[in-house]
MDTraj code that builds the backbone (N, CA, C; nanometers):
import mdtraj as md
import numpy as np

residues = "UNK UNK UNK UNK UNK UNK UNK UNK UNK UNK UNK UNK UNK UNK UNK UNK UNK UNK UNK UNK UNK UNK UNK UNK UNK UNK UNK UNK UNK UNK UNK UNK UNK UNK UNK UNK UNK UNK UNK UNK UNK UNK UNK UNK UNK UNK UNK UNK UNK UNK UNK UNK UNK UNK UNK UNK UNK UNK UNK UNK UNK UNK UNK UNK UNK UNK UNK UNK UNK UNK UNK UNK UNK UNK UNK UNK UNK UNK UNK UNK UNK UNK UNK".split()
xyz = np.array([
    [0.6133, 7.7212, -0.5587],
    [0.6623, 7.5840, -0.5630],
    [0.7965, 7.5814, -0.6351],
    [0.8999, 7.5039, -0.5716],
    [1.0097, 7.4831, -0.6537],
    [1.0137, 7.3743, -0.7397],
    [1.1423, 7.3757, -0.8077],
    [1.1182, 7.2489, -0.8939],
    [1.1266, 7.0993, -0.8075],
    [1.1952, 7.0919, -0.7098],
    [1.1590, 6.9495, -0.6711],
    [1.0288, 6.9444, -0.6102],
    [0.9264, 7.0411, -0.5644],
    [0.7889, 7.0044, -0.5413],
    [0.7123, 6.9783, -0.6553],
    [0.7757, 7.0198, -0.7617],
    [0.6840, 6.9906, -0.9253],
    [0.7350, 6.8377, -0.9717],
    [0.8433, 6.8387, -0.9312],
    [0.8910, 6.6931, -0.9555],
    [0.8039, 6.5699, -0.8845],
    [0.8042, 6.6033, -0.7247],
    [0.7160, 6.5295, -0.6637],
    [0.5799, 6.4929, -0.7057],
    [0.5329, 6.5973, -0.7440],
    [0.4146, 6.6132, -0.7998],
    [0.3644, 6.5285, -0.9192],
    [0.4730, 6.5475, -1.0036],
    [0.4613, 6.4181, -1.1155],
    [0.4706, 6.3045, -1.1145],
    [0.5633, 6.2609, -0.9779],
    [0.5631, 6.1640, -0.9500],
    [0.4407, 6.0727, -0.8875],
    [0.3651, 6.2014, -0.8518],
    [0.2173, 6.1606, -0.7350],
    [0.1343, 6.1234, -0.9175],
    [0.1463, 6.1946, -0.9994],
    [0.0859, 6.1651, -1.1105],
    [0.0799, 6.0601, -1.1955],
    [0.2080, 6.0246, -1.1640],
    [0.2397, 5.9077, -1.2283],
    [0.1770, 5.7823, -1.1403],
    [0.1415, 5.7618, -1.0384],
    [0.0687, 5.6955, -0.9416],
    [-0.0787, 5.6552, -0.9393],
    [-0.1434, 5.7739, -1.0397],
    [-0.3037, 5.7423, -1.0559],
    [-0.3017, 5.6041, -1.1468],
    [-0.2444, 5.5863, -1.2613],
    [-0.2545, 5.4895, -1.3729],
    [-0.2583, 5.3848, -1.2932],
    [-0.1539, 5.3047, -1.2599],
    [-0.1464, 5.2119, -1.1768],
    [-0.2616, 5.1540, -1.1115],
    [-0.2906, 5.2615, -1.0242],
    [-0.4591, 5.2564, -0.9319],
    [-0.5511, 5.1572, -1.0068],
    [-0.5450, 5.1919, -1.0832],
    [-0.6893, 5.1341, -1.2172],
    [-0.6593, 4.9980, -1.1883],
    [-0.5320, 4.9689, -1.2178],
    [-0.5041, 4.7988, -1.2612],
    [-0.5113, 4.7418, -1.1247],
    [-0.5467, 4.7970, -1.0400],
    [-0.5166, 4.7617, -0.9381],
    [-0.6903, 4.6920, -0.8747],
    [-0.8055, 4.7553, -0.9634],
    [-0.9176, 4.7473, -0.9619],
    [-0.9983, 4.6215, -1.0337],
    [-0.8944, 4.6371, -1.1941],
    [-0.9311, 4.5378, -1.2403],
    [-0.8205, 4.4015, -1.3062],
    [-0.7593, 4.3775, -1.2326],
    [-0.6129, 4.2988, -1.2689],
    [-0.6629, 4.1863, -1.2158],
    [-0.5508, 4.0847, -1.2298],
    [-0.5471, 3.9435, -1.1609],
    [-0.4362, 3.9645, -1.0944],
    [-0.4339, 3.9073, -0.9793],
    [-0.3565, 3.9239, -0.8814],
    [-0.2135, 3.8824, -0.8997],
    [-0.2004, 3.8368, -0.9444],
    [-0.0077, 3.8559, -1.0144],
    [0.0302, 4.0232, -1.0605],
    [-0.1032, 4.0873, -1.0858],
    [-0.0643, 4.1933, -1.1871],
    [-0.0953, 4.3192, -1.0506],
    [-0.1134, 4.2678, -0.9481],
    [-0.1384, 4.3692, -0.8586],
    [-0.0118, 4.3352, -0.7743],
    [0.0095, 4.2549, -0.7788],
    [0.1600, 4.2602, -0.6612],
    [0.3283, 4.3530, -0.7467],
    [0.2601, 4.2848, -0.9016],
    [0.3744, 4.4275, -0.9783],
    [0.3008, 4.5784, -0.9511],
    [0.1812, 4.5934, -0.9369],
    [0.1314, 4.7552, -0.9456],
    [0.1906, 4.7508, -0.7813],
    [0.2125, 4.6599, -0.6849],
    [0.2183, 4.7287, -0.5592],
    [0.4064, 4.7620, -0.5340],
    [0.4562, 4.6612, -0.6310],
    [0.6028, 4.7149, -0.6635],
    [0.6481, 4.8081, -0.7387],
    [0.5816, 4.8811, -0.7969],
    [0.5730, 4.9631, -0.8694],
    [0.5440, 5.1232, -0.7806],
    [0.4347, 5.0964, -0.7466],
    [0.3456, 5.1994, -0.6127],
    [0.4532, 5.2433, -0.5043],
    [0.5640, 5.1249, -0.4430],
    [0.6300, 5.1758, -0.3335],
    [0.7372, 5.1979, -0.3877],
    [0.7990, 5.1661, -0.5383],
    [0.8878, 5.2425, -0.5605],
    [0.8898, 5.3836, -0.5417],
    [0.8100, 5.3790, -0.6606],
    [0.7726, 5.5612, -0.6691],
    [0.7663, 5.6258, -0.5083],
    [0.6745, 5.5970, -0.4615],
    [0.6549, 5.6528, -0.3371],
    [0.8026, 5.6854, -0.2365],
    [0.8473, 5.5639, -0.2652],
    [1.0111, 5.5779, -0.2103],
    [1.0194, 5.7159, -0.2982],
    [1.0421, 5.7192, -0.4296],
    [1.0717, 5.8737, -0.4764],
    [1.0545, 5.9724, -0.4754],
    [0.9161, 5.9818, -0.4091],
    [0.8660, 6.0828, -0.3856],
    [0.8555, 6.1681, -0.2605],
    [0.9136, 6.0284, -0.1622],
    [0.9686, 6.0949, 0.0015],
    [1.0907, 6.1109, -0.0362],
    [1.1637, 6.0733, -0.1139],
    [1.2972, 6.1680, -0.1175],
    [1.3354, 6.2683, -0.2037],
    [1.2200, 6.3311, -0.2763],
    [1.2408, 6.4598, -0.3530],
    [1.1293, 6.5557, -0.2623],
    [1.0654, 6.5079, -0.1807],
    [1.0165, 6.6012, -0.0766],
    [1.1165, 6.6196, 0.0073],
    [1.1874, 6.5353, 0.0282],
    [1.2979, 6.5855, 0.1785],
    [1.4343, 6.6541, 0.1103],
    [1.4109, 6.6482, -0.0268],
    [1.4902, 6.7459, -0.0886],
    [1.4382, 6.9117, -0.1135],
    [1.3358, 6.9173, -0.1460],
    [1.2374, 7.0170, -0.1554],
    [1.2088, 7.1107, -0.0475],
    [1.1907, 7.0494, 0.0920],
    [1.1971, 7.0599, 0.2238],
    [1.3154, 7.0945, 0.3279],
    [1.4346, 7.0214, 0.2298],
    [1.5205, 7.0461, 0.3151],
    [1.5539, 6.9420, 0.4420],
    [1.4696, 6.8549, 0.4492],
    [1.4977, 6.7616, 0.5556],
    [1.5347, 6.6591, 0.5356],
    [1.6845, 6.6541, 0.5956],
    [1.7850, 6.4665, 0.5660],
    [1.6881, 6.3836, 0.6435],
    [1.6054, 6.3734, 0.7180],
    [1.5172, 6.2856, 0.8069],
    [1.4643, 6.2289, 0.7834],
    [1.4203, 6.2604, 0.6829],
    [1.2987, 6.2436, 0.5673],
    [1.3821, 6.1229, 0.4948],
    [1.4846, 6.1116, 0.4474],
    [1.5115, 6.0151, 0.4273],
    [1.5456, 5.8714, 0.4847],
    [1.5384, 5.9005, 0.5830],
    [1.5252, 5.7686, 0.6688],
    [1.3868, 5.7412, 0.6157],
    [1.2957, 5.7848, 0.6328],
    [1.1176, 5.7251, 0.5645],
    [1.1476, 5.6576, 0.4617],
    [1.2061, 5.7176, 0.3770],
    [1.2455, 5.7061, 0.2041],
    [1.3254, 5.5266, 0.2490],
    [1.4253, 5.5223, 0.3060],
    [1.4932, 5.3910, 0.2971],
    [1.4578, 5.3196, 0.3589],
    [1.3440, 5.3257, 0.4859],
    [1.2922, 5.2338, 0.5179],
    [1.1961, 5.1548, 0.3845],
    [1.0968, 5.2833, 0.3685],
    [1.0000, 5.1906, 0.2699],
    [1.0601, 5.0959, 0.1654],
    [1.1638, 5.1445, 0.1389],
    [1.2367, 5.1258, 0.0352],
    [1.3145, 4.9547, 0.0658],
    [1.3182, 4.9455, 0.1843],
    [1.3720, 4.8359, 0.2283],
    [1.2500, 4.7268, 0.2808],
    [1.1603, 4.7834, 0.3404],
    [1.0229, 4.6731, 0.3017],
    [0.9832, 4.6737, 0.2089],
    [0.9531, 4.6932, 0.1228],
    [0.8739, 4.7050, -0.0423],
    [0.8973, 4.5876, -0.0636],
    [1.0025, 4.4815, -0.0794],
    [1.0426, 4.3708, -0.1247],
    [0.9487, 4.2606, -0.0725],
    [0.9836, 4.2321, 0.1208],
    [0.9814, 4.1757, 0.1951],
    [0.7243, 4.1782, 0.2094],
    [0.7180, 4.3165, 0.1771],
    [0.6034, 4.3509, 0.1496],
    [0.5183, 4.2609, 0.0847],
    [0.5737, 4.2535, -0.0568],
    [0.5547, 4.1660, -0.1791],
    [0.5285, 4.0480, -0.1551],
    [0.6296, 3.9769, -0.1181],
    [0.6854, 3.8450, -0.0880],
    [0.5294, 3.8102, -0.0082],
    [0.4965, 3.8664, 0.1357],
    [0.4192, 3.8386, 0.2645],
    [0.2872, 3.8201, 0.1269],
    [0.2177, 3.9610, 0.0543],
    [0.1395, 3.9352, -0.0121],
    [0.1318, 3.8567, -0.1687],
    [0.2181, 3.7881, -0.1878],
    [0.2579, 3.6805, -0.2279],
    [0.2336, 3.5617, -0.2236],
    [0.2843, 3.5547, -0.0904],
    [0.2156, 3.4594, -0.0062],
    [0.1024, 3.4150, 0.0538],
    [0.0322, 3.5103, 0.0935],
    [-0.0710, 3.4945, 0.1362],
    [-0.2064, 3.5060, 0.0095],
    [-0.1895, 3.4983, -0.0832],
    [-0.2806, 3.4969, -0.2149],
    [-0.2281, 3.3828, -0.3204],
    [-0.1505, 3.3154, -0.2651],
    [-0.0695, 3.2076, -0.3415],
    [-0.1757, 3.1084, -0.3740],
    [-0.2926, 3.0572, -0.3310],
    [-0.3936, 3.0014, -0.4079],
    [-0.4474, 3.0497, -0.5230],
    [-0.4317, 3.1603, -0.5496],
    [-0.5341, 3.2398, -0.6388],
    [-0.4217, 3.2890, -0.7713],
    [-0.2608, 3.2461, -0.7165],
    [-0.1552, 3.3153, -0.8247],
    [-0.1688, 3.1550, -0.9239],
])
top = md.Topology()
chain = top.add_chain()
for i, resn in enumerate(residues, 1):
    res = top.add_residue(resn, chain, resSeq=i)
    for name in ("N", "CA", "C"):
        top.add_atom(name, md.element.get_by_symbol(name[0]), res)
traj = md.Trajectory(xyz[None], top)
């Protein structure tokens, strides 16, 4: 493994914590764990397509990266009785 697959890796690590709150939160506090979740994840497809070697890979990376927002917002919305 090189270092950007160890990097990735921490990043996948850093991802379990989150999970939890995600189990027992109130739903304001899960739409930050889900902004939180696709950040990272954005980071973690682009230190794999560094790792890998593949610019392609970043197209994945900026898509998610560009719904994550729009993501939010929809589930936002649709739980807006309960915020």
């Amino acid at each position: 493994m090189n270092v950007w697959e160890w990097a990735a890796l921490g990043y996948i690590v850093a991802l379990v914590p989150p999970m939890f709150l995600l189990l027992s939160r109130h739903v304001l506090d899960r739409i930050v764990v889900q902004q939180f979740t696709s950040i990272v994840t954005s980071l973690v497809v682009v230190v794999l397509a560094q790792a890998f070697g593949q610019s392609s890979y970043l197209v994945v990376a900026l898509t998610l990266a560009a719904l994550s927002l729009p993501s939010a917002l929809v589930y936002a919305r649709f739980f807006e009785r309960w915020l």
